[in-house]
C-alpha positions as CSV (number, residue, x, y, z in Angstrom):
1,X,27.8,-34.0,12.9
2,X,25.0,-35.9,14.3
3,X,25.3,-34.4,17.8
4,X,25.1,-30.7,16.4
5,X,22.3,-31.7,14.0
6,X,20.5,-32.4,17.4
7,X,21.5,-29.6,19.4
8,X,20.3,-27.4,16.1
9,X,17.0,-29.3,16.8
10,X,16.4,-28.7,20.2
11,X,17.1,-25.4,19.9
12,X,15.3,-24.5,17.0
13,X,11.7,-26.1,18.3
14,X,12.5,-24.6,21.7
15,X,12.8,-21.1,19.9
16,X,9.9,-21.8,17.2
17,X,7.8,-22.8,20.5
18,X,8.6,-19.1,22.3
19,X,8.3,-17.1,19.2
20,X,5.1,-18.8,18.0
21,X,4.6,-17.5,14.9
22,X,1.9,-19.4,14.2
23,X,-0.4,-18.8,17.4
24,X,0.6,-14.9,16.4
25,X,-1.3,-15.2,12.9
26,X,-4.2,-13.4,14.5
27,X,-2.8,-10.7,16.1
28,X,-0.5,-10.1,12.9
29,X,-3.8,-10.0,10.9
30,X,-5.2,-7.6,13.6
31,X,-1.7,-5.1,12.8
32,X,-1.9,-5.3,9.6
33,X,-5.7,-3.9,9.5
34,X,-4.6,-1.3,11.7
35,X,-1.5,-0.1,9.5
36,X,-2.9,-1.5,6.6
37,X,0.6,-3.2,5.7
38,X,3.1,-5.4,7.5
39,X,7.0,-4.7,6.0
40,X,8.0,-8.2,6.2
41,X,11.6,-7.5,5.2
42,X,11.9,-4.9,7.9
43,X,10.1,-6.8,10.8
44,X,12.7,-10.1,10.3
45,X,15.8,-7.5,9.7
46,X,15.1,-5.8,12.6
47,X,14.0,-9.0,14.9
48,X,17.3,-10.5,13.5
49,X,19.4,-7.5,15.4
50,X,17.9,-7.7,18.6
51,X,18.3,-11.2,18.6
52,X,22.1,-11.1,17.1
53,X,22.7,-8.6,19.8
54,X,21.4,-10.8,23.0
55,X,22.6,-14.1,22.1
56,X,26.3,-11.8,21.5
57,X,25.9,-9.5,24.5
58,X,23.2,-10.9,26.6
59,X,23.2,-10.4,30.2
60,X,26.0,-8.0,30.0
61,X,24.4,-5.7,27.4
62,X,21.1,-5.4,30.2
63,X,24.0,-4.8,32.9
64,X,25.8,-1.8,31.0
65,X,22.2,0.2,30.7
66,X,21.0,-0.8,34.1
67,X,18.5,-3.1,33.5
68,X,18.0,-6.7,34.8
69,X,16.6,-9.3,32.5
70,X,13.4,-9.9,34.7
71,X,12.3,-6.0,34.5
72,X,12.8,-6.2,30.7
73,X,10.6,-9.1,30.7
74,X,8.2,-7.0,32.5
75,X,7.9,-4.3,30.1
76,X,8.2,-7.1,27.2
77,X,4.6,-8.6,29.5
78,X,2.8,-5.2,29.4
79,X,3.4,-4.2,25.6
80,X,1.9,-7.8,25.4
81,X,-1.1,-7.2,28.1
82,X,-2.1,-3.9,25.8
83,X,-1.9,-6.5,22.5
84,X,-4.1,-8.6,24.2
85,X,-6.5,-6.0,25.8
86,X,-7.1,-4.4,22.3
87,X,-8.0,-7.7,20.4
88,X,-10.6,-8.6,23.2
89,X,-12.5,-5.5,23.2
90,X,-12.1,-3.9,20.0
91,X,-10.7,-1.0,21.1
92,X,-7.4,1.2,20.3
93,X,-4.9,1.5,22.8
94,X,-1.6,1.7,20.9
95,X,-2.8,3.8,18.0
96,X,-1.6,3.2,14.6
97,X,2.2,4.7,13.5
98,X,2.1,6.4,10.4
99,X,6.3,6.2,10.3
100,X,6.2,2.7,9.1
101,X,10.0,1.9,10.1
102,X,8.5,2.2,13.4
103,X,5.4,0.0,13.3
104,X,8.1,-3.0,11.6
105,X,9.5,-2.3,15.2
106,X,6.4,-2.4,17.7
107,X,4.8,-4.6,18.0
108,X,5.9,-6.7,15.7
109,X,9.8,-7.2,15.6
110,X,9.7,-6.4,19.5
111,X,7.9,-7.9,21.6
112,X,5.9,-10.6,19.5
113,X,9.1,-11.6,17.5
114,X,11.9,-10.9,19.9
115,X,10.1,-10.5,22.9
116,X,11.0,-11.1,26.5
117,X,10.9,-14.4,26.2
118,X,13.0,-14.7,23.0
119,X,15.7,-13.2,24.5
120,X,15.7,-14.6,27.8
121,X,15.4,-18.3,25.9
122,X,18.6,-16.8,23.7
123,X,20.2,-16.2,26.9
124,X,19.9,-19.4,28.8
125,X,20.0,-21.4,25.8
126,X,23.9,-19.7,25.3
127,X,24.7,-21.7,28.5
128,X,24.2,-25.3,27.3
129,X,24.3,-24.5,23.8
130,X,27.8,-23.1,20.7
131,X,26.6,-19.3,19.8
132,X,26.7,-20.8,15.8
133,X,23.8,-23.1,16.6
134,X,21.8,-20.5,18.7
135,X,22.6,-18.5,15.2
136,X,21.0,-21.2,12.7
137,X,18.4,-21.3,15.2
138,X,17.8,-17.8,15.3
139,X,18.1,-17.7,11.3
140,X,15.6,-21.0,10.2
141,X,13.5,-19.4,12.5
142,X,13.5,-15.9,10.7
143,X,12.8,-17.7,7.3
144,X,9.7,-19.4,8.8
145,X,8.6,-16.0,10.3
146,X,8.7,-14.0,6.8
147,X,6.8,-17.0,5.0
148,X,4.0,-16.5,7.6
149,X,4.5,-12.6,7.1
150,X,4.1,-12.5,3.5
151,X,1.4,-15.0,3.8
152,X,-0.7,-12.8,6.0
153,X,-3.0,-11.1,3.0
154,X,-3.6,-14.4,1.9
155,X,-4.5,-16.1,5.3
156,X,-6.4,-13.0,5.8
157,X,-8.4,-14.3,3.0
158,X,-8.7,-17.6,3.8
159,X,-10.2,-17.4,7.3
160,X,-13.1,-14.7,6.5
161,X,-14.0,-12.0,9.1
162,X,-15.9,-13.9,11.4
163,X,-13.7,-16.5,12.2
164,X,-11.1,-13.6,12.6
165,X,-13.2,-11.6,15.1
166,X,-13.3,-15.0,17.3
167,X,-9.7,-15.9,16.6
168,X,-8.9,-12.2,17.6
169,X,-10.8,-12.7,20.9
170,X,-9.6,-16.2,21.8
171,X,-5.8,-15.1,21.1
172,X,-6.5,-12.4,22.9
173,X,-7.4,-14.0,26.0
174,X,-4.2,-15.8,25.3
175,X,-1.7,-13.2,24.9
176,X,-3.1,-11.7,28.4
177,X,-2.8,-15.1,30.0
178,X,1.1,-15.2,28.5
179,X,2.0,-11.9,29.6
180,X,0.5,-12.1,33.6
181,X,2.8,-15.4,33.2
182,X,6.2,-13.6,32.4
183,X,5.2,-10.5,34.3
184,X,4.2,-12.8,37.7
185,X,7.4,-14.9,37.3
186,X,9.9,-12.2,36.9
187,X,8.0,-10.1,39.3
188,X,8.7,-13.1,42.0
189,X,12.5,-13.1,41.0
190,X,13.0,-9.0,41.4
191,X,10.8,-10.1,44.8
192,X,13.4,-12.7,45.6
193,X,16.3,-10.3,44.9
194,X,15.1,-7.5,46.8
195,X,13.3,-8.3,49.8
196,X,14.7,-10.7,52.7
197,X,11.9,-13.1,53.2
């Protein structure tokens, strides 16, 4: 009992770490003044498929469509560059959905929730680690994400618009630096599988 407790440990944090809830509370704030509402229920239903459906399927699901997981890291890094771009400089790239269901899904469930890097942790951790603690994982995780969403309007509150405006700018910075991360290290592995040094 006391050896899964642990592996339920190590792979929660290492999951709570990727998703990053917490660093995401300014971008989050940023979507909801953009769509003026964040479905909570919808964003943590919807990140709780894609997740399901990777740490189930995983590499063989990317296989069937074509797709290797480093290039669908690589689009998971772009959506994330444009995030990033937008809170620096104030300006609209991805322009508001007015079909709700699909703001729940961009950018929230996919790619800040389960991103890239969620799903590619999902999929290594499945080597070392039984799919039913990957699942509680997946699922404690999920519960802290929909406090934090529900939360928002009252963080939102909390902070005041200032200190929002420079958190905006400073996460910004950061969700640029994360994505030219996972788009340089998958690039190199497509590189490595593609070209004969």
């Amino acid at each position: 009992m006391e050896a899964y407790f642990k592996q339920f440990l190590t792979v929660f944090l290492t999951l709570f770490a990727v998703i990053d809830i917490i660093g995401s509370i300014p971008v989050l704030i940023d979507i909801k003044k953009k769509q003026g509402h964040i479905q909570s229920e919808k964003v943590v239903v919807y990140a709780f498929f894609l997740m399901l459906i990777f740490l189930l399927l995983g590499d063989s699901l990317l296989k069937v469509i074509g797709i290797d997981a480093a290039s669908f890291a690589i689009a998971g890094a772009i959506v994330i560059f444009i995030i990033g771009l937008e809170m620096i400089l104030g300006i609209e790239i991805m322009k508001p959905d007015k079909d709700l269901d699909s703001a729940a899904i961009v950018p929230i469930a996919f790619p800040l929730i389960a991103g890239a890097g969620t799903i590619t942790t999902i999929i290594s951790l499945k080597a070392n680690y039984p799919n039913f603690i990957i699942f509680l994982g997946i699922l404690v995780n999920l519960i802290i994400v929909y406090v934090i969403l529900k939360l928002i309007p009252f963080i939102e509150g909390k902070i005041g618009k200032a200190s929002i405006s420079v958190l905006r700018r400073i996460f910004g910075v950061l969700l640029i630096a994360i994505s030219v991360k996972i788009f340089t290290e998958n690039m190199a592995i497509i590189l490595k599988q593609n070209i004969n040094f």
